[in-house]
Backbone as a printed PyTorch tensor [residue, N CA C, xyz], in Angstrom:
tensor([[[ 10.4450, -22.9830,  34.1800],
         [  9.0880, -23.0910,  33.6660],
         [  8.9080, -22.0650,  32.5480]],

        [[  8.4510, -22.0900,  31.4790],
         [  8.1190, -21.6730,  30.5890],
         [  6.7710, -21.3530,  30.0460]],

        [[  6.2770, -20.0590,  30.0110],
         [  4.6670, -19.9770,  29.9640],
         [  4.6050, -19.6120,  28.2650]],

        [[  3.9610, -20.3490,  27.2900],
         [  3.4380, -20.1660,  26.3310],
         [  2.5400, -18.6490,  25.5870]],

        [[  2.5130, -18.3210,  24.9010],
         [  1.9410, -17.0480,  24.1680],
         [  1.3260, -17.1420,  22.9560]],

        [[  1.2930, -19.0530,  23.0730],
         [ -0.3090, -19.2150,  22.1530],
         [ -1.4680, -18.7420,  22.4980]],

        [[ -2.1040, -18.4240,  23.5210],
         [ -3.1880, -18.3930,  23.2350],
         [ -3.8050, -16.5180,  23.7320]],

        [[ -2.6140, -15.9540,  23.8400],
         [ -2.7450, -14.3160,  23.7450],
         [ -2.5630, -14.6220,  22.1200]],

        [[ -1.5810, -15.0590,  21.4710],
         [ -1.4370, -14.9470,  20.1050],
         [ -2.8870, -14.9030,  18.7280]],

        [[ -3.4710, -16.6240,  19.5720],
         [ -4.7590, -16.9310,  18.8930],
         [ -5.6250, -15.5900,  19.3930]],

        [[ -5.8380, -15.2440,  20.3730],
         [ -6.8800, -14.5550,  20.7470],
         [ -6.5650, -12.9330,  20.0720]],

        [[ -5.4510, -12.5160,  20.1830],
         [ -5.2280, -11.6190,  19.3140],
         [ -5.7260, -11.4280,  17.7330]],

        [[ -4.6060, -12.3700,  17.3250],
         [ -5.3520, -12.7320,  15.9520],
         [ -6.8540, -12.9990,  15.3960]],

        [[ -7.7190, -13.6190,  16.2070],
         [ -8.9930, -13.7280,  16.2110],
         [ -9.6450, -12.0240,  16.1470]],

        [[ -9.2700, -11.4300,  17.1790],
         [ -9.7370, -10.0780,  17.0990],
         [ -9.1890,  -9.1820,  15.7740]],

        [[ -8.4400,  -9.5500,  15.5930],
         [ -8.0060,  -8.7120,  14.4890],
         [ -8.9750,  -8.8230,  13.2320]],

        [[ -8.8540, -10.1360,  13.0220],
         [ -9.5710, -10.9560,  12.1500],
         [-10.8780, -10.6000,  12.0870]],

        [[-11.7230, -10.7470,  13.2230],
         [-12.7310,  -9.7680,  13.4620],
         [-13.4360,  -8.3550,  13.1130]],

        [[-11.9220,  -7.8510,  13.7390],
         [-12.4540,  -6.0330,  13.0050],
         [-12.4170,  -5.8950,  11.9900]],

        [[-11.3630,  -6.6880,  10.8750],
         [-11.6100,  -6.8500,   9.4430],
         [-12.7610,  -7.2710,   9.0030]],

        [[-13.1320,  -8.0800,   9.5230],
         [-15.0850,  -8.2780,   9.1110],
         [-15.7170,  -7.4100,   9.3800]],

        [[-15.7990,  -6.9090,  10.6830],
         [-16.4770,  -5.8730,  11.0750],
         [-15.9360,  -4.7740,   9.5950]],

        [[-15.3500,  -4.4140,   9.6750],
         [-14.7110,  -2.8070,   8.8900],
         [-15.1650,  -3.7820,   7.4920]],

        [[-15.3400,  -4.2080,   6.5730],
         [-15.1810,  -4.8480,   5.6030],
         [-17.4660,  -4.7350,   5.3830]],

        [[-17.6580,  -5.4880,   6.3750],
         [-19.4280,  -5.2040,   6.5470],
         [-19.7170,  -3.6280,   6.8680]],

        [[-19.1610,  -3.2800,   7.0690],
         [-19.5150,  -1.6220,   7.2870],
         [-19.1990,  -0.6910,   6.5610]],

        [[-18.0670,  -1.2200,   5.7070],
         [-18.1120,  -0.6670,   4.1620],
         [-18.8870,  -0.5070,   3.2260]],

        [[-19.5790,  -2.0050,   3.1980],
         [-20.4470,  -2.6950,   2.8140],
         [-21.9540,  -2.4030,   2.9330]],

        [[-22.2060,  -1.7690,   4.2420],
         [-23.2430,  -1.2450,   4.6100],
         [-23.8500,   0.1150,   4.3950]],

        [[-21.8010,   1.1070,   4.3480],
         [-21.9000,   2.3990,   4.1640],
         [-22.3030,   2.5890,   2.2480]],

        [[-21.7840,   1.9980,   1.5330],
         [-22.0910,   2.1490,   0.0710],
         [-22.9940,   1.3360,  -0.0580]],

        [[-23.8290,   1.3350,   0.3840],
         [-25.5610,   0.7500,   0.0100],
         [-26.6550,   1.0240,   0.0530]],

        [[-26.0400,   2.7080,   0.0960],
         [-27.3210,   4.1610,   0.1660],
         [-27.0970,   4.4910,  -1.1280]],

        [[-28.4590,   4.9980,  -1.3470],
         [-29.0780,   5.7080,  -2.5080],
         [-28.0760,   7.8060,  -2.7740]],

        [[-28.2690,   7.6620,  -3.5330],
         [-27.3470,   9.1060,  -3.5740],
         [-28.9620,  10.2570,  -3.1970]],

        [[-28.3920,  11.2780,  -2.4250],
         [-29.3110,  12.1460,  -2.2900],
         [-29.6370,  12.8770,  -3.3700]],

        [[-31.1460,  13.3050,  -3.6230],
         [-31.5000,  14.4080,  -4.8480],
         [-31.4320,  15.4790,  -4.0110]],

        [[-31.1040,  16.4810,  -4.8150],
         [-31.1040,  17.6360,  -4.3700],
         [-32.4080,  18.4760,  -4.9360]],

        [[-33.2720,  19.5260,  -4.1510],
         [-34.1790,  19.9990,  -4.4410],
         [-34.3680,  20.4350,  -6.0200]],

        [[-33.7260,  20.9320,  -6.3640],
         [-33.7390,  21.3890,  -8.2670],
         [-33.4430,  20.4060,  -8.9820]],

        [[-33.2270,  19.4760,  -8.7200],
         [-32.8660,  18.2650,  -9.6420],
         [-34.4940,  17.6640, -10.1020]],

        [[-35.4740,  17.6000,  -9.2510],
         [-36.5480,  16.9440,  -9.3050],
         [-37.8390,  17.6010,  -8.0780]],

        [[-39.0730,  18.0550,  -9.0830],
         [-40.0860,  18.3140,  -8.0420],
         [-40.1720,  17.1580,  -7.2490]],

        [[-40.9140,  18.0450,  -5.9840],
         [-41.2070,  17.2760,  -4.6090],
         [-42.5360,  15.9320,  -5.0050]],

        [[-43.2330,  16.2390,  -6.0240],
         [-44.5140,  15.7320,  -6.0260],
         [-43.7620,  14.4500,  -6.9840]],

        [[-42.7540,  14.5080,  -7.5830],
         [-42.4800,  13.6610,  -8.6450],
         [-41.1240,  12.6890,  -7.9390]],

        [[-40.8580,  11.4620,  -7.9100],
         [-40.1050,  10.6580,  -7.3030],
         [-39.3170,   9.6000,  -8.5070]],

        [[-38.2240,   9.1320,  -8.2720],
         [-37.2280,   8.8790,  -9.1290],
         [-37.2190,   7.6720,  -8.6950]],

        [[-37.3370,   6.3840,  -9.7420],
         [-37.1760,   5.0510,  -9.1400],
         [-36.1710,   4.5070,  -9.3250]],

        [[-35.0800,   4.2340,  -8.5620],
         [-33.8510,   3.5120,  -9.0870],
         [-33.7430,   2.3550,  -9.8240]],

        [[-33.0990,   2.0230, -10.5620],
         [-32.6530,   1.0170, -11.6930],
         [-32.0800,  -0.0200, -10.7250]],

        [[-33.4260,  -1.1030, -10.8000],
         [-32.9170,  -2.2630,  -9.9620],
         [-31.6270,  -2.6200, -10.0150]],

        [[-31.7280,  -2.8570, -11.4920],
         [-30.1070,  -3.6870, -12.4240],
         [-29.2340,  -2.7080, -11.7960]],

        [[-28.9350,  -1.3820, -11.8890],
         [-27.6020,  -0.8080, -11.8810],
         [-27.4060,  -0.9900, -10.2380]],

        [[-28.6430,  -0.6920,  -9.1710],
         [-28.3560,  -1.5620,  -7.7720],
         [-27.7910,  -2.0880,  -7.1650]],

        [[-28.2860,  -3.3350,  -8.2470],
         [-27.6800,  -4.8910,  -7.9860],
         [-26.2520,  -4.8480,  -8.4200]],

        [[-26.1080,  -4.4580,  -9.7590],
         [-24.6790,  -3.9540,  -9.8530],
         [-23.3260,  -3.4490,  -9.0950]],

        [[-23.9750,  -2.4030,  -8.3480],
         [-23.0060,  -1.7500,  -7.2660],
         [-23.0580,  -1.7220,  -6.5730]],

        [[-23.7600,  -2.3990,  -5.8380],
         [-24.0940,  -2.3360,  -4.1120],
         [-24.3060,  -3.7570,  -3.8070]],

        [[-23.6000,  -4.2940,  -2.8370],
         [-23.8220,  -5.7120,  -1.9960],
         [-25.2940,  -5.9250,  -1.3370]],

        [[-25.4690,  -6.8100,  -1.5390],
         [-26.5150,  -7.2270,  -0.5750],
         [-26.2520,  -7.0360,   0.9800]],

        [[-27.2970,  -5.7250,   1.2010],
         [-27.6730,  -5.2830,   2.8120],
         [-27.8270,  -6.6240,   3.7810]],

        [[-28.6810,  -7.6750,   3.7100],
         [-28.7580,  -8.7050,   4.5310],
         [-27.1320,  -9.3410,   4.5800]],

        [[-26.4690,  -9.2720,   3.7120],
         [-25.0080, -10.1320,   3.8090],
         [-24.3400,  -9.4510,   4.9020]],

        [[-23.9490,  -8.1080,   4.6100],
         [-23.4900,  -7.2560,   5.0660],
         [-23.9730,  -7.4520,   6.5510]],

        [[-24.9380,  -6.9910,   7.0540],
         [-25.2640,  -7.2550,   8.5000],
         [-24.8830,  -8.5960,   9.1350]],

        [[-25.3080,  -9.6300,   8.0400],
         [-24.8260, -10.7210,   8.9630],
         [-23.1540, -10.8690,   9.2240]],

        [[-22.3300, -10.5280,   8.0620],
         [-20.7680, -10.1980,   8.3920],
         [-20.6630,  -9.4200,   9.3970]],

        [[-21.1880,  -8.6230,  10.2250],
         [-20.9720,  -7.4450,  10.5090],
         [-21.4990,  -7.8280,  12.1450]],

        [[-22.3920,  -8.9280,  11.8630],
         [-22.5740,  -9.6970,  13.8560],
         [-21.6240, -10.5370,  13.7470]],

        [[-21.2090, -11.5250,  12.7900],
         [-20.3140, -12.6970,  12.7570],
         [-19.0120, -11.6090,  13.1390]],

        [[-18.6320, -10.8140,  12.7450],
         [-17.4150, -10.1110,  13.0930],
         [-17.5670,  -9.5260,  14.6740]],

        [[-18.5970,  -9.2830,  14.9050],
         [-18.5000,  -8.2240,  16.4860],
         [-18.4320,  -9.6880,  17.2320]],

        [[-19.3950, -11.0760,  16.8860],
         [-19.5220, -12.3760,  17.6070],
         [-17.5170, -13.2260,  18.1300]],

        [[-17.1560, -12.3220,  16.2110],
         [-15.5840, -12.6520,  16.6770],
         [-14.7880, -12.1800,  17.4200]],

        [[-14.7200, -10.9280,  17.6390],
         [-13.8140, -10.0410,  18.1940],
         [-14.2830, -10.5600,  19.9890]],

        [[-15.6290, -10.9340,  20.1870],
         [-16.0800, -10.9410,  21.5200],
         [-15.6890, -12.0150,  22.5470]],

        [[-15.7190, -13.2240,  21.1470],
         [-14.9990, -14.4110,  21.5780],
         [-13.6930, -14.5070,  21.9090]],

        [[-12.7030, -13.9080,  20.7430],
         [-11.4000, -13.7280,  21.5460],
         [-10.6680, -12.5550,  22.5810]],

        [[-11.8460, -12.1270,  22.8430],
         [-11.1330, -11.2420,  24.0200],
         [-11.3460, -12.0520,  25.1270]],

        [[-12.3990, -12.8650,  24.5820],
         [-12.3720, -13.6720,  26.2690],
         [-11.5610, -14.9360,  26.3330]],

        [[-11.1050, -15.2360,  25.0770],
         [ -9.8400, -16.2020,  25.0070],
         [ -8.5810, -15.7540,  25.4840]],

        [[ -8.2060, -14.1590,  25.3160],
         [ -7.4100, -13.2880,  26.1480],
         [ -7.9060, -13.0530,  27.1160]],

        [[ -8.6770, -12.7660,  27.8300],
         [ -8.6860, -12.6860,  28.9990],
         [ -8.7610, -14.2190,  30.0030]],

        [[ -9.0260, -15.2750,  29.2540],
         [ -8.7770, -16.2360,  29.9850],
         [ -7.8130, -16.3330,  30.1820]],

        [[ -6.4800, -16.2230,  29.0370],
         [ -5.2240, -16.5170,  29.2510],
         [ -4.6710, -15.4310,  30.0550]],

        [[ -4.9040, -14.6000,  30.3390],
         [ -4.4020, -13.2960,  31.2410],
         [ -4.8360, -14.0400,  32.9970]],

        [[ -5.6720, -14.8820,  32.4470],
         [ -6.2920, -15.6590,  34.1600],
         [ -5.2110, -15.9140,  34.4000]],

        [[ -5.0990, -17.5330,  33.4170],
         [ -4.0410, -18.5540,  33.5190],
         [ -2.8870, -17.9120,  33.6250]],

        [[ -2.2280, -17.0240,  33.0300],
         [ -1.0610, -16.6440,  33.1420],
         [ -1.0890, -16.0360,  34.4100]],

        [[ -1.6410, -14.9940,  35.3080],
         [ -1.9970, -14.2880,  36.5050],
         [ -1.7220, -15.5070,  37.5950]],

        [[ -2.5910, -16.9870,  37.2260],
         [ -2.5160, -17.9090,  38.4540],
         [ -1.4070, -18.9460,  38.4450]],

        [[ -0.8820, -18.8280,  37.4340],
         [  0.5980, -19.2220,  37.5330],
         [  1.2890, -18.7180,  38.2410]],

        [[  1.6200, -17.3250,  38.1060],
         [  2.4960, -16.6700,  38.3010],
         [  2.4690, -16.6550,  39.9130]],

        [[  1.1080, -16.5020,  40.4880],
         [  0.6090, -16.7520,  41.5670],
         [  1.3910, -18.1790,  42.3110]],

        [[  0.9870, -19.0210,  41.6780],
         [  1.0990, -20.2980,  42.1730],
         [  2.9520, -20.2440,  42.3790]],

        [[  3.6970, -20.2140,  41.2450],
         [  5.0820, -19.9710,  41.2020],
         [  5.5580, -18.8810,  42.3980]],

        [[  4.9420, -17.6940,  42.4060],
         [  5.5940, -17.0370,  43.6680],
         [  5.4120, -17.6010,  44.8440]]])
């Protein structure tokens, strides 16, 4: 009898695949802050409005980012339980065979 290692394989891969979204949206999330002023750069009473355009320029859209960033944790969650199903199946085989 021969037990297969498709579906630790898929489920692996899925997770992997995953944290790359994840890590990829959280990149994404981390460079999409404003740079801090520092006190001497600018009075307290006076406020600095960022340049929409240069923004939009360098920084991803925050809503994208989050949604990559559940679609990735939604992935990683799914195939652990595709591995752990197959850790069943493989467990009640092995069962059944002894």
């Amino acid at each position: 009898m021969q037990i297969s290692g498709n579906a630790f394989s898929a489920g692996l891969s899925g997770i992997q695949a995953g944290q790359r979204r994840v890590d990829q949206a959280a990149s994404e999330i981390a460079s999409n802050t404003l740079p801090v002023q520092q006190p001497s750069e600018t009075p307290p009473t006076q406020q600095v409005e960022p340049n929409p355009e240069a923004l939009a320029n360098r920084q991803p859209d925050l809503a994208e980012s989050l949604v990559g960033l559940t679609q990735g944790r939604n992935e990683v969650q799914a195939s652990a339980r595709v591995v752990e199903t197959a850790d069943e199946v493989l467990g009640t085989l092995i069962d059944t065979r002894a």
